[in-house]
Backbone as CSV, one residue per row, in Angstrom:
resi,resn,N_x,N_y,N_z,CA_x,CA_y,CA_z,C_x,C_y,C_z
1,UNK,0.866,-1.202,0.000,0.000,0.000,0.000,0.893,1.239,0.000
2,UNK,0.608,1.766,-1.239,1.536,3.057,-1.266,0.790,4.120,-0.023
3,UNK,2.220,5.250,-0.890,1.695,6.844,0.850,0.404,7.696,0.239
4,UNK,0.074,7.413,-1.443,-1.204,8.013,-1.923,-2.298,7.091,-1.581
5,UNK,-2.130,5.995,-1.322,-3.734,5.309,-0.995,-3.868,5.697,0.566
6,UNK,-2.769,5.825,1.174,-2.915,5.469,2.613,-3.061,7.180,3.315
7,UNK,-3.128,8.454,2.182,-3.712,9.065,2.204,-5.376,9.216,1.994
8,UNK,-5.483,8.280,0.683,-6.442,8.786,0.890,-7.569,7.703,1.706
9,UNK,-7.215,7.150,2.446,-8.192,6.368,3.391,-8.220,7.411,4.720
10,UNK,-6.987,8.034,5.150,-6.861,9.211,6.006,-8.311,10.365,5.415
11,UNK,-8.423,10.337,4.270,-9.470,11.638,3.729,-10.117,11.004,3.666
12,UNK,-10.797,9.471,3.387,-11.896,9.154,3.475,-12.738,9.751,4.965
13,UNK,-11.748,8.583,5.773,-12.140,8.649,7.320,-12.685,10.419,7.577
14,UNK,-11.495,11.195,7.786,-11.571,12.429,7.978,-12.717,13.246,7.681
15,UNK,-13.444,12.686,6.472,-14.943,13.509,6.039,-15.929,13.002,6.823
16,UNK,-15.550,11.872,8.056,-16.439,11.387,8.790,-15.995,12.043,10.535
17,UNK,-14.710,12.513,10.597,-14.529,13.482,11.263,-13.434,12.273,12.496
18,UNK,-13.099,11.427,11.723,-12.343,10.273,12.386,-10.758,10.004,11.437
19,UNK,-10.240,10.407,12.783,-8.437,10.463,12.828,-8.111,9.847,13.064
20,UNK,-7.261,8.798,12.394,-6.931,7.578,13.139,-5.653,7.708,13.087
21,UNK,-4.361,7.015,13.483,-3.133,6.689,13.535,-2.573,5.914,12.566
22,UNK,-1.425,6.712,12.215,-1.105,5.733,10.191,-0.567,3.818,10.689
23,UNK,-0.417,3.830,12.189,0.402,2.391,12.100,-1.511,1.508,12.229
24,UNK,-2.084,2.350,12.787,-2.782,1.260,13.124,-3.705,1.009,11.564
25,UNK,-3.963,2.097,10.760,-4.518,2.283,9.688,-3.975,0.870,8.685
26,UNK,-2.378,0.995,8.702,-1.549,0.390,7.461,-1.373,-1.125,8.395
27,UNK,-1.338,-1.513,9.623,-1.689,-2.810,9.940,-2.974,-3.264,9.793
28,UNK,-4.257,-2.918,9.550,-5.924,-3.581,8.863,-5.272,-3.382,7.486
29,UNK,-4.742,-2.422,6.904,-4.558,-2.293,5.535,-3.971,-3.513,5.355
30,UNK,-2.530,-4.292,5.666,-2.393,-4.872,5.283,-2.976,-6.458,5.496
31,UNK,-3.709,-6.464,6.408,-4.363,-7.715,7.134,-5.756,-7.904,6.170
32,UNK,-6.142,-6.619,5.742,-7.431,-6.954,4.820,-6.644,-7.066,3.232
33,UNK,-5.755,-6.782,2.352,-5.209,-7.402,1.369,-5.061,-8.562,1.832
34,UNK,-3.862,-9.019,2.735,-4.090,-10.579,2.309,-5.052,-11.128,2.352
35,UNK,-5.869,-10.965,3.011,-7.431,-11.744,3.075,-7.869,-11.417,1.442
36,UNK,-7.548,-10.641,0.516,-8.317,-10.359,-0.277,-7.584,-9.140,-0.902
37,UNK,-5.998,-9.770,-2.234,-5.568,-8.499,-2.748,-6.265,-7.895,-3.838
38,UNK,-7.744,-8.131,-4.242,-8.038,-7.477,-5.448,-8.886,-6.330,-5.034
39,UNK,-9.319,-6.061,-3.769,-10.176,-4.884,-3.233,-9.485,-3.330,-3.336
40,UNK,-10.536,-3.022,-4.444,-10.283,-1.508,-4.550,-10.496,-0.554,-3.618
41,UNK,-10.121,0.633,-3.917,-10.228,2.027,-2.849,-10.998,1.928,-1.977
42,UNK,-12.576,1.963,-2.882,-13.747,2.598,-1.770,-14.218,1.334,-1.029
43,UNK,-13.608,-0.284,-1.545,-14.370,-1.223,-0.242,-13.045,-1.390,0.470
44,UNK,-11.991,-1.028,-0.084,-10.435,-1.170,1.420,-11.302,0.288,2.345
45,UNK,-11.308,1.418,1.853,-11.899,2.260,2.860,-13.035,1.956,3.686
46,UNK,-14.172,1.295,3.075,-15.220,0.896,3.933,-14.596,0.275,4.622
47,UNK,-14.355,-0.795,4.369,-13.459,-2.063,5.493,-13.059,-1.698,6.105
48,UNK,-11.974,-0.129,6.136,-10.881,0.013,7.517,-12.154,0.691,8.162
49,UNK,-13.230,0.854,7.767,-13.898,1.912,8.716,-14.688,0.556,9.618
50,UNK,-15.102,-0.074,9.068,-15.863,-1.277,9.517,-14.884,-2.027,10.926
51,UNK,-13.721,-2.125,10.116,-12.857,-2.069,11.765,-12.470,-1.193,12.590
52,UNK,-12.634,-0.034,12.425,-12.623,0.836,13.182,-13.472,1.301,14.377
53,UNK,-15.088,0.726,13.985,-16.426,0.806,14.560,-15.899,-0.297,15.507
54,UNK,-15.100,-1.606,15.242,-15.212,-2.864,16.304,-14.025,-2.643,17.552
55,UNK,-13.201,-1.938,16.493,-12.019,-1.251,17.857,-11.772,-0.809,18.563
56,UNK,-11.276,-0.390,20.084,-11.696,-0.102,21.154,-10.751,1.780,20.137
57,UNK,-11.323,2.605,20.322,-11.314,4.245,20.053,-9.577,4.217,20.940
58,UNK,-9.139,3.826,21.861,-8.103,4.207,22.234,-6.839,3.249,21.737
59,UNK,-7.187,2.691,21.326,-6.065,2.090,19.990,-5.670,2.172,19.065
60,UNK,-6.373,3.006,18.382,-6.990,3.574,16.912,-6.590,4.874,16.639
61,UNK,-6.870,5.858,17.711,-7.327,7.549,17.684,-5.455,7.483,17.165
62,UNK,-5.368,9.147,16.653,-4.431,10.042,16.002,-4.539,10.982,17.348
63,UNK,-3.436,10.567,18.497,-3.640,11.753,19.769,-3.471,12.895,19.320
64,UNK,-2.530,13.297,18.098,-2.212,14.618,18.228,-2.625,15.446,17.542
65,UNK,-3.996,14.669,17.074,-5.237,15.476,16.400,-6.593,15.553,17.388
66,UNK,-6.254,14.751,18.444,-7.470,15.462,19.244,-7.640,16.113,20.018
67,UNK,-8.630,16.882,20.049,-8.631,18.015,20.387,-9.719,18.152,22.014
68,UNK,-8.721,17.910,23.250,-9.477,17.671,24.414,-10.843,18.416,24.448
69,UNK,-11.783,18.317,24.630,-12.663,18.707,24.801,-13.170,18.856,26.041
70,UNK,-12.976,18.105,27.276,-12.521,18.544,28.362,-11.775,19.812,29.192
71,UNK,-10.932,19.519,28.820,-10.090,21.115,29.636,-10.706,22.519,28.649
72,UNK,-11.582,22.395,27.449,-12.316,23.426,26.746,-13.462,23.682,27.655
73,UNK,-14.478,22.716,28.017,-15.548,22.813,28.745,-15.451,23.130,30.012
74,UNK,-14.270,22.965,31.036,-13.806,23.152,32.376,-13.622,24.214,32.604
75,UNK,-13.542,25.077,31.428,-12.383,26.255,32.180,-13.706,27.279,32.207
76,UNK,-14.820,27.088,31.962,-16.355,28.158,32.450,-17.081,27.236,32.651
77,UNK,-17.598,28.113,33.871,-18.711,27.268,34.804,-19.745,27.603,34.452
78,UNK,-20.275,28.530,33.115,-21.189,28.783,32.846,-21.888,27.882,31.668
79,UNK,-22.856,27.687,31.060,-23.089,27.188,29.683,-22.370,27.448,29.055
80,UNK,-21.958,26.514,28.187,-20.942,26.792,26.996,-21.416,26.505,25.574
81,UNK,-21.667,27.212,24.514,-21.697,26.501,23.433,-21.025,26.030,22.292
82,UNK,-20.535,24.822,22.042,-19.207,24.513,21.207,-19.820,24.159,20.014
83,UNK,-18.778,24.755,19.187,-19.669,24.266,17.680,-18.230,23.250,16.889
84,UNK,-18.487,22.535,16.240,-17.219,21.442,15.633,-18.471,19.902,15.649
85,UNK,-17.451,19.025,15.205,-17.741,18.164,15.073,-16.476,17.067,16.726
86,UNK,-16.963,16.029,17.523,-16.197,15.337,18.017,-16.727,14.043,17.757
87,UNK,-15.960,12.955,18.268,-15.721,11.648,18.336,-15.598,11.391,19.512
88,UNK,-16.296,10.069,19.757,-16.507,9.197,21.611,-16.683,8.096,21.088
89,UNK,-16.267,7.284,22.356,-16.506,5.851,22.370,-17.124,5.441,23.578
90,UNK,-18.301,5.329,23.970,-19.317,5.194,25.020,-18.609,4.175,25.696
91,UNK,-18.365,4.506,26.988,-17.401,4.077,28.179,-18.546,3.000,29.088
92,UNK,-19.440,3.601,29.276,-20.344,2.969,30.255,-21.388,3.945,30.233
93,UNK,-23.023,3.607,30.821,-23.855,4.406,31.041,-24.933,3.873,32.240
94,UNK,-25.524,4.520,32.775,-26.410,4.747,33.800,-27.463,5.423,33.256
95,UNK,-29.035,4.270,33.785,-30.264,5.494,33.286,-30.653,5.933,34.713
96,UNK,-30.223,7.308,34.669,-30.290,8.515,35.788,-31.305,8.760,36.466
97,UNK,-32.933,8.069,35.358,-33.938,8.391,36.021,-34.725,6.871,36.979
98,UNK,-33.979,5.822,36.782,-34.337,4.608,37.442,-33.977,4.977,38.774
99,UNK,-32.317,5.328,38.723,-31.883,5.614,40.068,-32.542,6.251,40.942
100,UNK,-32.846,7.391,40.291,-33.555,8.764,41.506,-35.388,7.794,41.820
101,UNK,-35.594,7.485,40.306,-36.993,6.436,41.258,-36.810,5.565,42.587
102,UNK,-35.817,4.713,42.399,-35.710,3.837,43.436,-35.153,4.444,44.398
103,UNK,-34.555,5.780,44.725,-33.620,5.948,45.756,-35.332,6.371,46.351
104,UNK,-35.950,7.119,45.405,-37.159,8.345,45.805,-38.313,7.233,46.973
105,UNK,-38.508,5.581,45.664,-39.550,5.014,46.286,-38.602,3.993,47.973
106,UNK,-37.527,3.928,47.909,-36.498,3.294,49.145,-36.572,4.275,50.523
107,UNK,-36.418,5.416,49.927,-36.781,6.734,51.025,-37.863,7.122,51.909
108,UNK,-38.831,6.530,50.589,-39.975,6.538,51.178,-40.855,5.514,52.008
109,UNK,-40.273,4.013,51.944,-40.314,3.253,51.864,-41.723,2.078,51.215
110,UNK,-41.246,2.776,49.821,-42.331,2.171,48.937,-41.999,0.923,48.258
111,UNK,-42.917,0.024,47.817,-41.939,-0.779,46.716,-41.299,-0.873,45.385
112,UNK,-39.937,-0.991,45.365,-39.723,-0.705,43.876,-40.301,-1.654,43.007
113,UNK,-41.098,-1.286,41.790,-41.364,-1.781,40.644,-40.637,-1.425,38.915
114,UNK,-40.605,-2.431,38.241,-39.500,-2.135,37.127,-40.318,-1.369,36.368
115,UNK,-41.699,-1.011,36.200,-42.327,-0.023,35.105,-43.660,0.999,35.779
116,UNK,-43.604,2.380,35.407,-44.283,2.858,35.970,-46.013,2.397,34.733
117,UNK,-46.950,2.954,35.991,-48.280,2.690,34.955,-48.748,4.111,34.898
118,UNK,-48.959,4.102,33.611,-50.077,5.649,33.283,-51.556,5.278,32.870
119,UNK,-52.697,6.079,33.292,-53.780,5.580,32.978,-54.121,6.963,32.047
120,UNK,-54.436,7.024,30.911,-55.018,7.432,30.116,-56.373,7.670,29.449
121,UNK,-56.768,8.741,29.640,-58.647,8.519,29.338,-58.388,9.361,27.859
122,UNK,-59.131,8.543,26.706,-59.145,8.983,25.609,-60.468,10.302,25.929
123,UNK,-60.647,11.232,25.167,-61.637,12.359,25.196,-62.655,11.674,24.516
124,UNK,-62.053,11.069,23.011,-63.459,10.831,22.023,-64.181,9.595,22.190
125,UNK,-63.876,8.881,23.472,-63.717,7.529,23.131,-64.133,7.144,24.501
126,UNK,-65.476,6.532,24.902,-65.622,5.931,26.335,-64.791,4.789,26.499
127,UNK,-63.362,4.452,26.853,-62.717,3.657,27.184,-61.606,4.328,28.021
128,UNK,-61.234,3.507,28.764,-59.558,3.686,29.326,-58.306,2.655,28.669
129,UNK,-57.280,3.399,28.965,-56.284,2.990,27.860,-55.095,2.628,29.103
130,UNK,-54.493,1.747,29.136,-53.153,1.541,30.342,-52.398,1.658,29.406
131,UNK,-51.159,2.642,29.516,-49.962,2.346,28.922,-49.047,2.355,29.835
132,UNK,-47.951,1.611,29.201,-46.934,0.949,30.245,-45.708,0.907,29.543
133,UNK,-45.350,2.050,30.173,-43.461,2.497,30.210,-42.347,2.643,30.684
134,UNK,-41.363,3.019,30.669,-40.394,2.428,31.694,-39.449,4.106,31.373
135,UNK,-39.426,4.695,32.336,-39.012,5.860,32.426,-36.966,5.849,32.374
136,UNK,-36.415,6.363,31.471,-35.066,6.245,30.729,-34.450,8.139,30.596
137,UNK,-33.510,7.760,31.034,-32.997,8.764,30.933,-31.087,9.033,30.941
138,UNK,-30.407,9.004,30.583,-29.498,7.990,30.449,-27.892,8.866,30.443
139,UNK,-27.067,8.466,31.014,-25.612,9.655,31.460,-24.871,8.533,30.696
140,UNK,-23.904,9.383,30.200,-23.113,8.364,29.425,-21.876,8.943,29.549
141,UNK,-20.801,8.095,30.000,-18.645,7.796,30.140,-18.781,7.788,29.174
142,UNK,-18.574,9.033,28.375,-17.160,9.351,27.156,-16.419,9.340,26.980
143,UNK,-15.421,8.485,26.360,-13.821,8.642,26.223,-13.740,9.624,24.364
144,UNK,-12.627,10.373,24.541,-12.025,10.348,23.264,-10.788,9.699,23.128
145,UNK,-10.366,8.800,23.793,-9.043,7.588,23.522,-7.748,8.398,24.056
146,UNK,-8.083,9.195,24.812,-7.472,10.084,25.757,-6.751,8.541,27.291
147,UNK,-5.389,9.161,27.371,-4.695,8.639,28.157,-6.215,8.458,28.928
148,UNK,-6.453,7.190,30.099,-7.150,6.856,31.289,-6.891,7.606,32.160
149,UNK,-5.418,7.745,32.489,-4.655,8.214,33.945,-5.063,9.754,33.930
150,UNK,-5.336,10.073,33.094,-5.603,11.380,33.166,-6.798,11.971,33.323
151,UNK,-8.174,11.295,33.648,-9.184,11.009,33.876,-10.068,12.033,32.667
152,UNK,-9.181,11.987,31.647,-10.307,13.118,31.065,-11.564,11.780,30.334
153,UNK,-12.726,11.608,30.924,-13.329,11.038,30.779,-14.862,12.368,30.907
154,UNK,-15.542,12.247,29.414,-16.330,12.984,29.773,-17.933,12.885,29.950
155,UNK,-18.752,13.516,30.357,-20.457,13.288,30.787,-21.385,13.153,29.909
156,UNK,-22.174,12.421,29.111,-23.294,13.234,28.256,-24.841,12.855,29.087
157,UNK,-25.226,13.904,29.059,-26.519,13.727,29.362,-27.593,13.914,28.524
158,UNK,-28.790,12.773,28.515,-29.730,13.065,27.741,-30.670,13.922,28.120
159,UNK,-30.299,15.292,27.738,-30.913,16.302,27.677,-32.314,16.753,27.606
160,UNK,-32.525,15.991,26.417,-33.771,15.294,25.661,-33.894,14.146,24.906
161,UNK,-35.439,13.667,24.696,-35.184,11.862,24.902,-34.673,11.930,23.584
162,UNK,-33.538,11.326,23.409,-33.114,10.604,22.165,-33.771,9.159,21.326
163,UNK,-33.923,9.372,20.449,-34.586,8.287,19.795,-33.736,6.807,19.649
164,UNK,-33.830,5.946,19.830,-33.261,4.229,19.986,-32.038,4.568,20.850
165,UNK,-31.731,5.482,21.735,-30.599,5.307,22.389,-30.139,3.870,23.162
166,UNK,-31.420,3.221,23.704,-31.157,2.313,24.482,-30.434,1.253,23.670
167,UNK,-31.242,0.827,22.330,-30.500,0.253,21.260,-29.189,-0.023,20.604
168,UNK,-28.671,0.939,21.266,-26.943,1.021,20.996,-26.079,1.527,21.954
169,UNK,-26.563,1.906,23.100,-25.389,2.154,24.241,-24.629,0.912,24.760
170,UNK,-25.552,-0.314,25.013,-24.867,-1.583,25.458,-23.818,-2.101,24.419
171,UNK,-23.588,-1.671,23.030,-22.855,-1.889,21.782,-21.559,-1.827,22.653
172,UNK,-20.206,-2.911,22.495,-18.834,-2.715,23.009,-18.399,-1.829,22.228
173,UNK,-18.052,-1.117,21.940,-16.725,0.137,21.455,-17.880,1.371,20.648
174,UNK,-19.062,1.421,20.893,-19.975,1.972,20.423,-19.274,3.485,19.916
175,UNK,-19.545,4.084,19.337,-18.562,5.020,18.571,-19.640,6.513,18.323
176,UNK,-19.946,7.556,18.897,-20.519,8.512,18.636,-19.925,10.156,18.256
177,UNK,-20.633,10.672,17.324,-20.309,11.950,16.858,-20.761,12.339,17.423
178,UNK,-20.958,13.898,18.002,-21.582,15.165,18.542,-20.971,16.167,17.973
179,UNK,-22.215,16.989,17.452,-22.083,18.459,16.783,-23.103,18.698,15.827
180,UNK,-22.930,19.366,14.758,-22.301,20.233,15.121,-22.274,21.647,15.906
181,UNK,-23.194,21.720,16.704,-23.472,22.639,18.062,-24.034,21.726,19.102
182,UNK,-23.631,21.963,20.190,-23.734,21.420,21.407,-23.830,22.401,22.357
183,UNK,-24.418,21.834,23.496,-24.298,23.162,24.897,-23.280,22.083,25.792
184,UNK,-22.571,22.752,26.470,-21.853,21.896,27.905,-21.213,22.417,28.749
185,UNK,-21.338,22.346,30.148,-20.921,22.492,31.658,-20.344,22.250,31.876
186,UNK,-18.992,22.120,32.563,-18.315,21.609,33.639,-18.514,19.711,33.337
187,UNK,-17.745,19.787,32.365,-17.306,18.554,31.893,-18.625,17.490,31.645
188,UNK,-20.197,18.349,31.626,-21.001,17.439,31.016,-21.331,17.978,29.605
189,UNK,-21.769,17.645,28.510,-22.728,17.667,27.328,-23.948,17.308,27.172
190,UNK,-25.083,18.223,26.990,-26.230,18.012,26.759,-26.356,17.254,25.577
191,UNK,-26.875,16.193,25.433,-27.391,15.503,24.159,-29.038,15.846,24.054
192,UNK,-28.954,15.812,22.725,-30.247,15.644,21.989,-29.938,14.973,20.475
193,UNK,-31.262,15.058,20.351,-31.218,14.279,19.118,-30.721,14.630,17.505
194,UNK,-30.604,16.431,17.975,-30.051,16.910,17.056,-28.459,17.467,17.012
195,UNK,-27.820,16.704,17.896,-25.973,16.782,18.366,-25.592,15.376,18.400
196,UNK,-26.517,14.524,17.919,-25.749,13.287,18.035,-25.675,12.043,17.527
197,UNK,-25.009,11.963,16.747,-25.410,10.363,15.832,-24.439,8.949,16.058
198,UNK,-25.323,8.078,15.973,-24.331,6.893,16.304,-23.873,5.911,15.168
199,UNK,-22.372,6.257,15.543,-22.130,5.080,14.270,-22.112,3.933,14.056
């Protein structure tokens, strides 16, 4: 693999806003030729991206293209609004609003149950309707493949409900964009549905 292809898999990635590191790039490069030397440009590029999604983000990342986003958000305690594009790899998550139920119904000493019930009276319609939901709300460990020891590990909160979030947070190396405007605090990020897509 010449230094013009292995550019331009660097510009592929890059229009997706993902920097990766040339050793780790040109070791799949060469692990997916032998599996298969007749694959042209755009399916060797899909492919390195396809391994890229399964790879843990801190093996992968180009450190000295990222751009902490942490010590940006720390340094005002006020709202912040950042505009760019970033990259995460969902660390772990907690749904924020189970907790505060059970601490709320333990306090009180009620019993916890796994789904709340809503009773619903239609207007047009002499019937009652039970619907039955399970209240989600969900904080999510961000890494950007940032040293560990250095705890820059950052917050997202669902701000507002995001659509299939639950669907892909349990994903291992789950891989998310945010931008391109965001609000964030003191090392958290508001998510919504319009700052955040999962790859």
């Amino acid at each position: 693999m010449n230094s013009q292809s292995l550019k331009s898999i660097e510009t592929f990635l890059a229009k997706k806003y993902i920097y990766l590191n040339k050793q780790w790039i040109q070791q799949n490069i060469d692990n997916l030729t032998r599996l298969n030397n007749n694959l042209n440009s755009s399916t060797l590029e899909e492919s390195i991206y396809q391994e890229f999604l399964k790879t843990n983000l801190k093996e992968a990342i180009d450190l000295q293209k990222v751009i902490n986003l942490k010590d940006k958000i720390n340094k005002d305690i006020k709202h912040s609004i950042i505009q760019g594009y970033y990259l995460f790899q969902i660390e772990d998550f907690i749904n924020i609003a189970e907790s505060f139920y059970k601490v709320n119904q333990n306090s009180n000493n009620l019993d916890v149950v796994d789904e709340e019930v809503e009773t619903v009276y239609l207007k047009n319609e002499d019937e009652k309707v039970k619907k039955v939901y399970e209240k989600k709300i969900f904080k999510l460990k961000l890494t950007q493949g940032l040293n560990e020891e250095t705890n820059n590990y950052i917050y997202g909160f669902e701000y507002k409900p995001i659509r299939n979030i639950d669907k892909y947070i349990e994903n291992k190396y789950q891989k998310i964009l945010i931008g391109p405007t965001f609000q964030a605090r003191i090392g958290f990020i508001y998510l919504t549905n319009e700052n955040i897509k999962f790859m």
